[in-house]
Structure formats: structure tokens, C-alpha cells
C-alpha positions as CSV (number, residue, x, y, z in Angstrom):
1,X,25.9,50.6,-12.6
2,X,25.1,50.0,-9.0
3,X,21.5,48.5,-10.3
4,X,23.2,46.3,-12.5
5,X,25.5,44.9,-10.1
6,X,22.2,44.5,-7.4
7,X,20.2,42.4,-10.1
8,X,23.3,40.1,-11.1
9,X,23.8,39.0,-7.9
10,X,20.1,38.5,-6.6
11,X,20.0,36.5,-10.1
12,X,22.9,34.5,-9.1
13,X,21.3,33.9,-5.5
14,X,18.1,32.9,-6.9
15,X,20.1,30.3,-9.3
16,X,22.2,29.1,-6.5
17,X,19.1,28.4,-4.1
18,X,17.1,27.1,-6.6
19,X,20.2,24.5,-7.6
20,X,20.3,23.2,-4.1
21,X,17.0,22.9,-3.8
22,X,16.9,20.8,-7.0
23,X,19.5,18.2,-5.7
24,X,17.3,17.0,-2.3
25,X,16.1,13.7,-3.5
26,X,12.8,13.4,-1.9
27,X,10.4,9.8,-1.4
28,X,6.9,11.0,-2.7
29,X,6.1,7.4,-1.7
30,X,6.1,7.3,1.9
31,X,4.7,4.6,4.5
32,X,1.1,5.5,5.7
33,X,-0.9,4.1,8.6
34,X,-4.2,1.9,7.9
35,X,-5.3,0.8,4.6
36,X,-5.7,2.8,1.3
37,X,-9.9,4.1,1.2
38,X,-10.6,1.8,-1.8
39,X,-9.6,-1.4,-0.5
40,X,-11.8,-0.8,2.9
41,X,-14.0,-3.6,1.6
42,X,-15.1,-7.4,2.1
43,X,-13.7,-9.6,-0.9
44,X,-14.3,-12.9,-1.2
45,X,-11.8,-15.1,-3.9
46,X,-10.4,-18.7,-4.4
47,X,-7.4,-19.5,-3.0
48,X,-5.4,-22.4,-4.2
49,X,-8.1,-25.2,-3.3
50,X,-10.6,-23.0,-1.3
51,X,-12.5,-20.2,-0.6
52,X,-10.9,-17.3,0.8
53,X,-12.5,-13.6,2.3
54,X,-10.7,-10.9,3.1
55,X,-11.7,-7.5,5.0
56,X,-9.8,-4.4,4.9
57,X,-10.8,-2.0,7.6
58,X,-9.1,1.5,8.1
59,X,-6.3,0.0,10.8
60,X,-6.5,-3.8,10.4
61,X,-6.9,-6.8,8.0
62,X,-8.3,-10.1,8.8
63,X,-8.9,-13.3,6.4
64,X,-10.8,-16.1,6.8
65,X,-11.3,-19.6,5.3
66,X,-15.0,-19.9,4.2
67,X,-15.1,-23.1,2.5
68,X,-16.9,-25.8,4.5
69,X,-15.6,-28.4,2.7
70,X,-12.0,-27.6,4.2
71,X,-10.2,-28.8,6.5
72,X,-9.4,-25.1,8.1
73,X,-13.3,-23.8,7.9
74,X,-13.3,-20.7,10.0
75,X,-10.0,-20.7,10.7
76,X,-9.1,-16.7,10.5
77,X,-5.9,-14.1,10.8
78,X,-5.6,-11.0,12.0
79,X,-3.1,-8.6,10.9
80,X,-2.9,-5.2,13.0
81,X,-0.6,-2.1,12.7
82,X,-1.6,-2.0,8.7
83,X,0.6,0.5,6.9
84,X,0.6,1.1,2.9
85,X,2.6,2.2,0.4
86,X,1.9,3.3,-3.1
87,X,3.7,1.8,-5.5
88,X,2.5,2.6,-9.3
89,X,-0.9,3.5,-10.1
90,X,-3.5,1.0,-8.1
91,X,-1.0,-1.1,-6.6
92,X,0.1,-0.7,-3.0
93,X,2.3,-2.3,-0.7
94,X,1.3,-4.0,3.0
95,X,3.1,-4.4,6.2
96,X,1.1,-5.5,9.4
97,X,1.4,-8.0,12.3
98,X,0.0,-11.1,12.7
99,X,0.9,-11.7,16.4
100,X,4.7,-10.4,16.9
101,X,5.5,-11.9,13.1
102,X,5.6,-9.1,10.7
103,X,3.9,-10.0,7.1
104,X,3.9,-8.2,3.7
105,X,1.5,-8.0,0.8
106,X,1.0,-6.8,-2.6
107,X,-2.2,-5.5,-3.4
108,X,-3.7,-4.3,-7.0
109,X,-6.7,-3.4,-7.3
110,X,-8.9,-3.2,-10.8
111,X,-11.8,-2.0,-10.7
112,X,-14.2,-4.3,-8.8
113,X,-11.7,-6.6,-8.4
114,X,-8.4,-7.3,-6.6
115,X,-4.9,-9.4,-6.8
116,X,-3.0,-10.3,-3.3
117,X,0.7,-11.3,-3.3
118,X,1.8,-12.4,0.0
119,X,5.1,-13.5,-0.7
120,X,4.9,-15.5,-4.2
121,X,1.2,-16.5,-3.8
122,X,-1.2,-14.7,-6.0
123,X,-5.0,-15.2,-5.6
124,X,-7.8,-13.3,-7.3
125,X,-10.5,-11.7,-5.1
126,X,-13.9,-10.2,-6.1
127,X,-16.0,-7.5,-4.0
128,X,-18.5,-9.3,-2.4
């Protein structure tokens, strides 16, 4: 009787602690620092009229015009403090600072190729 009454209640425990346990909501998709490994590349894309490059290093991102025809040519940015976020499958989310303005991007990558959203503009860049 005493063995029954020992199990029931370390039954009862167990179901208890797992229940709380079970109601912690937890955020798989936390904020990291630096870029995600398989964007750590030079891409080069056109950008509404011109040509665009891109360079993701482990802590930084810089772009810069690379159309001689522009009006810009060799004009660059800088964006430092990078962090990432996973969003679904290969498409992560970007914070850095360019100067004390913070910026964000969209980035999805597929395969040798990837899309930028900063804000609403979109433009297509290819590994170079």
C-alpha cells in the first residue's frame, strides 16, 4: 500500500513539473552578433539604375556603387555592430549602424544568389 501511495505521487510530481515546463514560451530565434557564415561573401547585383556590391564580413557590412557611369561611383557604406536573426529557412534578418542611424535588412539567400530588402527596396545580387 505504502509503494502504491510512493509511485502515485512521484507520478503526479513528474506530471506537475513537466506541465510547467511545457507552458515557458521560449524564442528559438534570438538576435546574434555578426553575419550568418553563408552570406560572408562579395556580391555584386543591379540596383535600380546601377551597379551595386555588397560584402558581408563576420562583424560588418559595407556597399559600394560600382558603376562608372553613375553619378555616385565609389561612393560606399558602412554598417557596423551587424546582428542577425533567423527568420524561416534561408532568410535572415539585419540590424547594423551606419554612423549613429540604425538600419535593417532582409536577406534571402538561394543558392548562389541573394535578395536584399532594406526597407521596401528589393535588388537581386549574384556571388561574384
Amino acid at each position: 500500500m505504502r509503494g502504491n501511495k510512493l509511485i502515485a505521487i512521484v507520478l503526479l510530481s513528474a506530471g506537475i513539473g513537466f506541465g510547467i515546463t511545457a507552458a515557458i514560451p521560449v524564442n528559438a530565434a534570438s538576435w546574434h552578433s555578426g553575419t550568418p557564415k553563408m552570406l560572408r561573401h562579395t556580391w555584386r547585383g543591379y540596383g535600380k539604375s546601377q551597379w551595386y556590391n555588397w560584402k558581408f564580413s563576420a562583424t560588418k557590412i559595407k556597399a559600394w556603387n560600382n558603376d562608372k557611369s553613375a553619378a555616385d561611383y565609389g561612393s560606399s557604406e558602412y554598417w557596423k555592430n551587424v546582428k542577425y536573426k533567423k527568420s524561416s529557412g534561408t532568410t535572415y534578418k539585419l540590424t547594423g549602424f551606419a554612423g549613429k542611424e540604425k538600419d535593417h535588412f532582409t536577406v534571402k539567400v538561394n543558392g548562389s544568389a541573394i535578395h536584399v530588402w532594406q526597407g521596401t527596396t528589393d535588388t537581386f545580387y549574384y556571388r561574384k
